[in-house]
N, CA, C and O atoms as a Tripos MOL2 file, in Angstrom:
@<TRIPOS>MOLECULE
protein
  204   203    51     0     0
PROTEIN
NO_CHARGES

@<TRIPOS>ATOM
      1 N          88.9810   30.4810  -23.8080 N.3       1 UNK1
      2 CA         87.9970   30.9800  -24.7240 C.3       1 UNK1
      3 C          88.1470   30.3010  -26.0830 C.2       1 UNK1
      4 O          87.2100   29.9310  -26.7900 O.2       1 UNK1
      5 N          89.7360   30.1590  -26.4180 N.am      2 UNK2
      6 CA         90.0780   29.5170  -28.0610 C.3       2 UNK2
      7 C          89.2010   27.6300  -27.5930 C.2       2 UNK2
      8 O          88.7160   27.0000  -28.5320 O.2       2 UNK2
      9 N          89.1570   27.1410  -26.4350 N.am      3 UNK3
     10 CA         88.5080   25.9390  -26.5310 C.3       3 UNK3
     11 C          86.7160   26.0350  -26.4360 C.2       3 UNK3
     12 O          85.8870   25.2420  -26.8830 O.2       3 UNK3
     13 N          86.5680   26.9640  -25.8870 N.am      4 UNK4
     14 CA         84.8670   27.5460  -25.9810 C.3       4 UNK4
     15 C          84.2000   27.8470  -27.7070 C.2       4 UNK4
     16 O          83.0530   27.7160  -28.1350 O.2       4 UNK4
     17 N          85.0780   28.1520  -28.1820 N.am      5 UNK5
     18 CA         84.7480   28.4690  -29.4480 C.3       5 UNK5
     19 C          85.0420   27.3420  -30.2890 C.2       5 UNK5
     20 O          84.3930   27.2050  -31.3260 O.2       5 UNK5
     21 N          85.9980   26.4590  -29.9580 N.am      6 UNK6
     22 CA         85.8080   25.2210  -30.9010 C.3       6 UNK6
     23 C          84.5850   24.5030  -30.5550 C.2       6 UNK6
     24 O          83.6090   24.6110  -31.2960 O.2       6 UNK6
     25 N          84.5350   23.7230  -29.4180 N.am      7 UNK7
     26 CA         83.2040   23.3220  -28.5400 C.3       7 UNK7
     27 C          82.3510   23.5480  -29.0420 C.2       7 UNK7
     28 O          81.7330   22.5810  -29.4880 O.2       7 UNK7
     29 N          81.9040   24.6410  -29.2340 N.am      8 UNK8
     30 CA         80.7080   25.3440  -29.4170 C.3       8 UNK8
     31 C          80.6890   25.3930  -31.0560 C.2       8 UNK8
     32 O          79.6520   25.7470  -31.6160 O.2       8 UNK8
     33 N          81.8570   25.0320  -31.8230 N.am      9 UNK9
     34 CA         81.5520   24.8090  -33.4610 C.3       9 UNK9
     35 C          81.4120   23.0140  -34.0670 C.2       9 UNK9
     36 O          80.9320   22.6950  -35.1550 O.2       9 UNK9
     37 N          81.8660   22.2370  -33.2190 N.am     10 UNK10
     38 CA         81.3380   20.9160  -33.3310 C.3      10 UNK10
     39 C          80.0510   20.6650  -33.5020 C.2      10 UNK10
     40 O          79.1170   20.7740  -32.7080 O.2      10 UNK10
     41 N          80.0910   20.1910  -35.0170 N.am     11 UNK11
     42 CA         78.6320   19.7300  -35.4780 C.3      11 UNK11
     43 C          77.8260   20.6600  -36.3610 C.2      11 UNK11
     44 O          76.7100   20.1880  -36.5760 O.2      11 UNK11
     45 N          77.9860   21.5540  -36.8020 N.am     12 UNK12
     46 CA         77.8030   23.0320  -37.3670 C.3      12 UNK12
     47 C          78.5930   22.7450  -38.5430 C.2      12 UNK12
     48 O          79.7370   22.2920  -38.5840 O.2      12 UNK12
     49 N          77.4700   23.2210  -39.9400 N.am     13 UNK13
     50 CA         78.2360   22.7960  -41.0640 C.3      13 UNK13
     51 C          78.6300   23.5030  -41.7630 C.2      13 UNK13
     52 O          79.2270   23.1720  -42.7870 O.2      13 UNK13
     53 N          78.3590   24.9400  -41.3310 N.am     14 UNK14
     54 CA         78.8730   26.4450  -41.8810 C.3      14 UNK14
     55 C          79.0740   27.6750  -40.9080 C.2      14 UNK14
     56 O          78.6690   28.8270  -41.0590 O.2      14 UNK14
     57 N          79.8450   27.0990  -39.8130 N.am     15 UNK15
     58 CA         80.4880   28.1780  -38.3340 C.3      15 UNK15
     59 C          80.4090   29.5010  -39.2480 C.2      15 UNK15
     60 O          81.3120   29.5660  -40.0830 O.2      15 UNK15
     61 N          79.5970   30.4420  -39.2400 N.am     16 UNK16
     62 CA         79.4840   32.1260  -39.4980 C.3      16 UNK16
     63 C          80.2300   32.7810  -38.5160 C.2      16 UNK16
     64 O          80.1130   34.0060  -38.5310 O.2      16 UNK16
     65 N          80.9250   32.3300  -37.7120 N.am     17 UNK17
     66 CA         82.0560   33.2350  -37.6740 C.3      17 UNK17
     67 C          81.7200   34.1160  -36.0780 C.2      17 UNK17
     68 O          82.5320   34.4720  -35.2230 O.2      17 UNK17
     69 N          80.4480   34.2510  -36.1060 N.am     18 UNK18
     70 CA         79.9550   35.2690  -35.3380 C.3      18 UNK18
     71 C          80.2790   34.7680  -33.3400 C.2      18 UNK18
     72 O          80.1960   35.5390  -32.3840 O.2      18 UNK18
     73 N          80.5490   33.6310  -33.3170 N.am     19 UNK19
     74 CA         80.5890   33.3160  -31.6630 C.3      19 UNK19
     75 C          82.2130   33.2550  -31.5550 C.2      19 UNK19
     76 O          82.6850   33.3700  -30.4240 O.2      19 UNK19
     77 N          82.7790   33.1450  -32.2580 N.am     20 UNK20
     78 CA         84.3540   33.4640  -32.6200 C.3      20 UNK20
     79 C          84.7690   34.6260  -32.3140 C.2      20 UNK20
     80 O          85.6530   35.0180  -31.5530 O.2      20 UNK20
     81 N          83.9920   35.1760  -33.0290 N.am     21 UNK21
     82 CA         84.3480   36.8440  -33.2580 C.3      21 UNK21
     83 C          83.9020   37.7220  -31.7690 C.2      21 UNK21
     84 O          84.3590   38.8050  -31.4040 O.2      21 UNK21
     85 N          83.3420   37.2600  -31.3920 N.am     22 UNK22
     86 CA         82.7630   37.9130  -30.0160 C.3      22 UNK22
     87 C          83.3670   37.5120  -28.7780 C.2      22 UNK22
     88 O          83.4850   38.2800  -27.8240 O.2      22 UNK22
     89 N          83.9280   35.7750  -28.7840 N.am     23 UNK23
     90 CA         84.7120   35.9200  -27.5100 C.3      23 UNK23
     91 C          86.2670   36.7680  -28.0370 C.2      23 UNK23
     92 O          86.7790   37.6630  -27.3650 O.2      23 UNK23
     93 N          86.7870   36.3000  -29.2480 N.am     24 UNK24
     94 CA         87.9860   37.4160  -29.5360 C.3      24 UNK24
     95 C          87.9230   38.6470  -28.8450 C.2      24 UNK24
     96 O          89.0280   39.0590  -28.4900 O.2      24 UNK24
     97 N          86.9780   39.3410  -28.5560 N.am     25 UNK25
     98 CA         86.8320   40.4120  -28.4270 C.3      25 UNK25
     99 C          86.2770   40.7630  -27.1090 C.2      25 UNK25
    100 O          86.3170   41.8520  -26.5360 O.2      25 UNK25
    101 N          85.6510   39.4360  -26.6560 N.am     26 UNK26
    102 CA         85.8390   39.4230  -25.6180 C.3      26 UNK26
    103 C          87.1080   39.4680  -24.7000 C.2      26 UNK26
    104 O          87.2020   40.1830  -23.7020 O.2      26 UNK26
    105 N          88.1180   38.5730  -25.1850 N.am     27 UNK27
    106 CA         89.7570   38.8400  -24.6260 C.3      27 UNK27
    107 C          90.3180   40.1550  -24.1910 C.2      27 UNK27
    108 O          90.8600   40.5540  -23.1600 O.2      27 UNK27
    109 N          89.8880   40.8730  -25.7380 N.am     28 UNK28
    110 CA         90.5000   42.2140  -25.5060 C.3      28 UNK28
    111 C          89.7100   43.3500  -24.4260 C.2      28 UNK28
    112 O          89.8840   44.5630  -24.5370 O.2      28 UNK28
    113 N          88.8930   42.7780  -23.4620 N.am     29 UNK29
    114 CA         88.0990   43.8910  -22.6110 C.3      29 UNK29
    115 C          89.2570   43.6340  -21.5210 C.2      29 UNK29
    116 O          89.7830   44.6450  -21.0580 O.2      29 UNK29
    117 N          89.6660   42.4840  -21.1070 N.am     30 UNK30
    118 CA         90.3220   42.8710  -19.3340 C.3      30 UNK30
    119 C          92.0380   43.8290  -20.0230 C.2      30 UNK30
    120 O          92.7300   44.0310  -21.0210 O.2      30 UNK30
    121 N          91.9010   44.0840  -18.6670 N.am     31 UNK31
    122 CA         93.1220   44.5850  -18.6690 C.3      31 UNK31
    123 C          94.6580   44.2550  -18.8780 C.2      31 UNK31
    124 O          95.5940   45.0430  -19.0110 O.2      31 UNK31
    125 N          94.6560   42.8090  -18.8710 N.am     32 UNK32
    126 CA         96.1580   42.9230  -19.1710 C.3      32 UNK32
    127 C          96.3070   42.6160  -20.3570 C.2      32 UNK32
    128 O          97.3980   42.8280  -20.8860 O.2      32 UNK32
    129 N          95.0460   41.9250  -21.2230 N.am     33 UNK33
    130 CA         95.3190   42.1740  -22.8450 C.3      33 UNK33
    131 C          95.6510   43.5330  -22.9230 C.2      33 UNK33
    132 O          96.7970   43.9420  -23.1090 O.2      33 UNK33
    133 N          94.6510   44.2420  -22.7810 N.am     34 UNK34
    134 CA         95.3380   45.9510  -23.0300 C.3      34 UNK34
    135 C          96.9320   46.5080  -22.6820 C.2      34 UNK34
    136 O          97.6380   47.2780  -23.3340 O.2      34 UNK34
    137 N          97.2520   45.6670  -21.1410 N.am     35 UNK35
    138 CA         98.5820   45.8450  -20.9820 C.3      35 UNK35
    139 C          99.7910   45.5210  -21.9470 C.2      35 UNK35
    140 O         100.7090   46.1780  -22.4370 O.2      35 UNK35
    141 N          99.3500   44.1390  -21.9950 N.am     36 UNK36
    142 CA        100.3480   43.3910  -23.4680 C.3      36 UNK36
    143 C         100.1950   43.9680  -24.7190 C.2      36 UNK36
    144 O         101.2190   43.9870  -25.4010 O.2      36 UNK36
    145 N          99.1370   44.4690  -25.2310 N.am     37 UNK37
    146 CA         99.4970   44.7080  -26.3680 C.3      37 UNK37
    147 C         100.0700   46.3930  -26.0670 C.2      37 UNK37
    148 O         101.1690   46.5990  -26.5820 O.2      37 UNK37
    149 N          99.6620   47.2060  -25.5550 N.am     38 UNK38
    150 CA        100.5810   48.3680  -25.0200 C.3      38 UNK38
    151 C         102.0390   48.0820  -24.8320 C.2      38 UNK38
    152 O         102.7410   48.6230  -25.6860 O.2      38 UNK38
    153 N         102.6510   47.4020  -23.9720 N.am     39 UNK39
    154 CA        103.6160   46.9370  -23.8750 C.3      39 UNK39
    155 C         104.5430   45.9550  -25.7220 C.2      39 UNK39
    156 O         105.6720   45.9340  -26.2120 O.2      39 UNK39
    157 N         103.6060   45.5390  -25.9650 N.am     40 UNK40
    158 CA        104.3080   45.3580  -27.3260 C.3      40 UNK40
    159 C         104.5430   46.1730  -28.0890 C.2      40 UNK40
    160 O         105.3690   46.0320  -28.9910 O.2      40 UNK40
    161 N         103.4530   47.8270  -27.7660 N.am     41 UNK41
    162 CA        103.8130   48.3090  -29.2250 C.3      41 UNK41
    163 C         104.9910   49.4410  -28.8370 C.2      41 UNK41
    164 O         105.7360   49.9540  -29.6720 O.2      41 UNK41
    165 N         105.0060   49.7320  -27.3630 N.am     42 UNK42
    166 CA        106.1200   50.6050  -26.8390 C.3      42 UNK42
    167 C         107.5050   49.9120  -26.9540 C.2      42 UNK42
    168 O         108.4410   50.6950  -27.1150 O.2      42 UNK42
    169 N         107.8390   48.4720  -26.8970 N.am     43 UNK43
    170 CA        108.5260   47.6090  -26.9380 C.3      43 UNK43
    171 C         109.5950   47.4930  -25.2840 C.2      43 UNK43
    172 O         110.7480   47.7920  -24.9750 O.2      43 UNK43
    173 N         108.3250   46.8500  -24.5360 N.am     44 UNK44
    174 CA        109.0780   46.7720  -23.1460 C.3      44 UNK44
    175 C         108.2040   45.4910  -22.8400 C.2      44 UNK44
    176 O         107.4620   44.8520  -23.5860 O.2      44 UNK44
    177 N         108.5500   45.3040  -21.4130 N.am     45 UNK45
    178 CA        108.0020   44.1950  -21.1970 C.3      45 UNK45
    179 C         106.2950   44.2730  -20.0650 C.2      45 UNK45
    180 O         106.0190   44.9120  -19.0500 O.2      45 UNK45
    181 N         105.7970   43.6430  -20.6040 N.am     46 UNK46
    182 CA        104.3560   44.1830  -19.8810 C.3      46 UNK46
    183 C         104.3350   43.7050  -18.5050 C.2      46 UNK46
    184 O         104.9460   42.7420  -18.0420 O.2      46 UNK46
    185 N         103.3150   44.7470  -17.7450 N.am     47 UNK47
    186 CA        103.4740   44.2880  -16.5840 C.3      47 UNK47
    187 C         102.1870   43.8450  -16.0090 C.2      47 UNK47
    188 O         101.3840   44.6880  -15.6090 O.2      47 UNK47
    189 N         101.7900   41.8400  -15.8990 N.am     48 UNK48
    190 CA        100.3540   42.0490  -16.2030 C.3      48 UNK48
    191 C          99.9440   41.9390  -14.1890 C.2      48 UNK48
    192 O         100.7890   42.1180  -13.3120 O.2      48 UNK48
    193 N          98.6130   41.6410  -13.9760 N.am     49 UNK49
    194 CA         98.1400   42.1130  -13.3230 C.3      49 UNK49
    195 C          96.5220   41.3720  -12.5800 C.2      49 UNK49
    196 O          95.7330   41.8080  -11.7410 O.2      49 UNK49
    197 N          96.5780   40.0400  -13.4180 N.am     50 UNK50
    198 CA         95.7960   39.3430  -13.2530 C.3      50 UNK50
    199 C          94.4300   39.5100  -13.4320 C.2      50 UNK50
    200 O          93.7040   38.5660  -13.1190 O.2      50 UNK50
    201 N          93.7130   40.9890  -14.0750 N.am     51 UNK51
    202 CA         92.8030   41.3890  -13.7780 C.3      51 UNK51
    203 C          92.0740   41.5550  -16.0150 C.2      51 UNK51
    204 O          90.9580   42.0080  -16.2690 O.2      51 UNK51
@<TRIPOS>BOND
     1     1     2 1
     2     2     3 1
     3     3     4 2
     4     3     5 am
     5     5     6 1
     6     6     7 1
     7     7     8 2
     8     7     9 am
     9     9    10 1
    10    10    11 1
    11    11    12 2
    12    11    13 am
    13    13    14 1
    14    14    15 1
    15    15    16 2
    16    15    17 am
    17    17    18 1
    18    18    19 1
    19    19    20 2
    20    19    21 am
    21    21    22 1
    22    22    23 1
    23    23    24 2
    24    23    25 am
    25    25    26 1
    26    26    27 1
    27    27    28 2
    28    27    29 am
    29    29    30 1
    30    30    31 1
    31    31    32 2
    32    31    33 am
    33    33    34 1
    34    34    35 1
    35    35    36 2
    36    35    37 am
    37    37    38 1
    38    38    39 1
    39    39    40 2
    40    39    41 am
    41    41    42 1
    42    42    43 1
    43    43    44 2
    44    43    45 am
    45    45    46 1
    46    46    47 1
    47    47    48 2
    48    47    49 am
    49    49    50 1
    50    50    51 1
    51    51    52 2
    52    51    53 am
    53    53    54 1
    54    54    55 1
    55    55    56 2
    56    55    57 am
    57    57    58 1
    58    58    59 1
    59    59    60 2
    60    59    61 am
    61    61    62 1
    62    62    63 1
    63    63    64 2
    64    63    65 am
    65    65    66 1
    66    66    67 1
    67    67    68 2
    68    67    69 am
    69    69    70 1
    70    70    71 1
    71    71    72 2
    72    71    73 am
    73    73    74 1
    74    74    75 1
    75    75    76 2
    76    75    77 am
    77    77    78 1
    78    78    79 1
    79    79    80 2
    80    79    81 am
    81    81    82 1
    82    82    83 1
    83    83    84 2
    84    83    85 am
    85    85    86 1
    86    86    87 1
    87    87    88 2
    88    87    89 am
    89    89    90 1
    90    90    91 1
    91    91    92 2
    92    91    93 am
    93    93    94 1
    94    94    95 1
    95    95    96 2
    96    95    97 am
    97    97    98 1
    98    98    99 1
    99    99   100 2
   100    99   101 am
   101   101   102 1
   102   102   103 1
   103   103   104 2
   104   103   105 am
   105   105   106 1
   106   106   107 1
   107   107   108 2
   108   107   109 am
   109   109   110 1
   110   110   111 1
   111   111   112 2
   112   111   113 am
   113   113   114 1
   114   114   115 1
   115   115   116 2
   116   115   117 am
   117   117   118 1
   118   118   119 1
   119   119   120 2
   120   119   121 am
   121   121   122 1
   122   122   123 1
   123   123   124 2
   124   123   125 am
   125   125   126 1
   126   126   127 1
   127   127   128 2
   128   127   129 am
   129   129   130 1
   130   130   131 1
   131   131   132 2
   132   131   133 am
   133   133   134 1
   134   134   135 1
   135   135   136 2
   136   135   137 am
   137   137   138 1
   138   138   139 1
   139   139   140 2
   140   139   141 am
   141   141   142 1
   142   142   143 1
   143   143   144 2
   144   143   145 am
   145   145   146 1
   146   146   147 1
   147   147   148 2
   148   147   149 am
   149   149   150 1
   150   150   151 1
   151   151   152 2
   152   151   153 am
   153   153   154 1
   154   154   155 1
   155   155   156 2
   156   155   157 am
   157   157   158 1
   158   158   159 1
   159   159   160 2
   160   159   161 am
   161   161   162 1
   162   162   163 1
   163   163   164 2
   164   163   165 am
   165   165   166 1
   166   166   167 1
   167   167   168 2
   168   167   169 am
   169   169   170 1
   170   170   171 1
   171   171   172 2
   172   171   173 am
   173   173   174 1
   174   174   175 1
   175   175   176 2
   176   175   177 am
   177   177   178 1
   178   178   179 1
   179   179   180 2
   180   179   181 am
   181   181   182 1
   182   182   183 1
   183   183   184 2
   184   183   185 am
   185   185   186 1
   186   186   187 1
   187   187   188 2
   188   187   189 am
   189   189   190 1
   190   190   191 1
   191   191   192 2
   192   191   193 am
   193   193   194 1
   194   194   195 1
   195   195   196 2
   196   195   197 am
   197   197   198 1
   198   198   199 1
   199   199   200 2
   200   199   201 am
   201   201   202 1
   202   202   203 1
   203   203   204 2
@<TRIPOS>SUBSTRUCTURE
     1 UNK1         2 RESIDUE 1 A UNK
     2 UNK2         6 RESIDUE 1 A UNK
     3 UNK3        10 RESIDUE 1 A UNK
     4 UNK4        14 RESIDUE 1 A UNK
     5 UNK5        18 RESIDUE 1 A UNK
     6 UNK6        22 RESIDUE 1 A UNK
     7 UNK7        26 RESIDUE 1 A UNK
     8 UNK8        30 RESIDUE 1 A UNK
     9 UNK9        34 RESIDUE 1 A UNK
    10 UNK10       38 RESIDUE 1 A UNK
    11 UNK11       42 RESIDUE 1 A UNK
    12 UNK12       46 RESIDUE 1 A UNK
    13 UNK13       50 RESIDUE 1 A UNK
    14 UNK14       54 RESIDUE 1 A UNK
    15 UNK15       58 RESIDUE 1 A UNK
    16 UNK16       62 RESIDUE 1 A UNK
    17 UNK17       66 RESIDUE 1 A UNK
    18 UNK18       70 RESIDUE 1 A UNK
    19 UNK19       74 RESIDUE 1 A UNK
    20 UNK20       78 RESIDUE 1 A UNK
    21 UNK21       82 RESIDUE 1 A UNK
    22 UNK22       86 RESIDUE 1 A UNK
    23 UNK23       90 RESIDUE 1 A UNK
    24 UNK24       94 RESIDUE 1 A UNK
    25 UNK25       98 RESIDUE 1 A UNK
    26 UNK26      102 RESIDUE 1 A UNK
    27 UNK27      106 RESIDUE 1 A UNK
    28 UNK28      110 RESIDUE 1 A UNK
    29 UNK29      114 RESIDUE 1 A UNK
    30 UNK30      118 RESIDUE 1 A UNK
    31 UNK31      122 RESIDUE 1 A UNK
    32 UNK32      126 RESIDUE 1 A UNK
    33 UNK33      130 RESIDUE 1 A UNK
    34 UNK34      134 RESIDUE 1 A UNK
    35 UNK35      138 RESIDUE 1 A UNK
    36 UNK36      142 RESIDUE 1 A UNK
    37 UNK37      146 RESIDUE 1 A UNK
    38 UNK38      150 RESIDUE 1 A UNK
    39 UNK39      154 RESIDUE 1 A UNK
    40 UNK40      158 RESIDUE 1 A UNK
    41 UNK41      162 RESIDUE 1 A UNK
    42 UNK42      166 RESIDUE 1 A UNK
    43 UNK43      170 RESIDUE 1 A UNK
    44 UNK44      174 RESIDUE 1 A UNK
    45 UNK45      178 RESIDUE 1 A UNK
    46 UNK46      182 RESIDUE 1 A UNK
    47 UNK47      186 RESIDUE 1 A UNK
    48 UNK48      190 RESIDUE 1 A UNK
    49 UNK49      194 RESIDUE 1 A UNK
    50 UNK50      198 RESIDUE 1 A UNK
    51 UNK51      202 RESIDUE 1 A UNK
């Protein structure tokens, strides 16, 4: 996604931020982002899940 969002800012002479900001956040919908950062804030090791 971090190479989708550069890609997609090549050639653009004032990137607003906004197609950035949406796959970011896109990351955080599956589940094992949710796992990892759960797992970071309990301080264990996450258990991800491919999904």
């Amino acid at each position: 996604m971090a190479k989708r969002a550069v890609n997609a800012s090549v050639g653009l002479k004032a990137a607003s931020g906004q197609g950035e900001a949406e796959l970011f956040g896109e990351c955080f919908t599956h589940e094992d982002a949710r796992e990892g950062l759960q797992a970071f804030l309990e301080k264990r090791t996450p258990v991800f899940q491919d999904k």
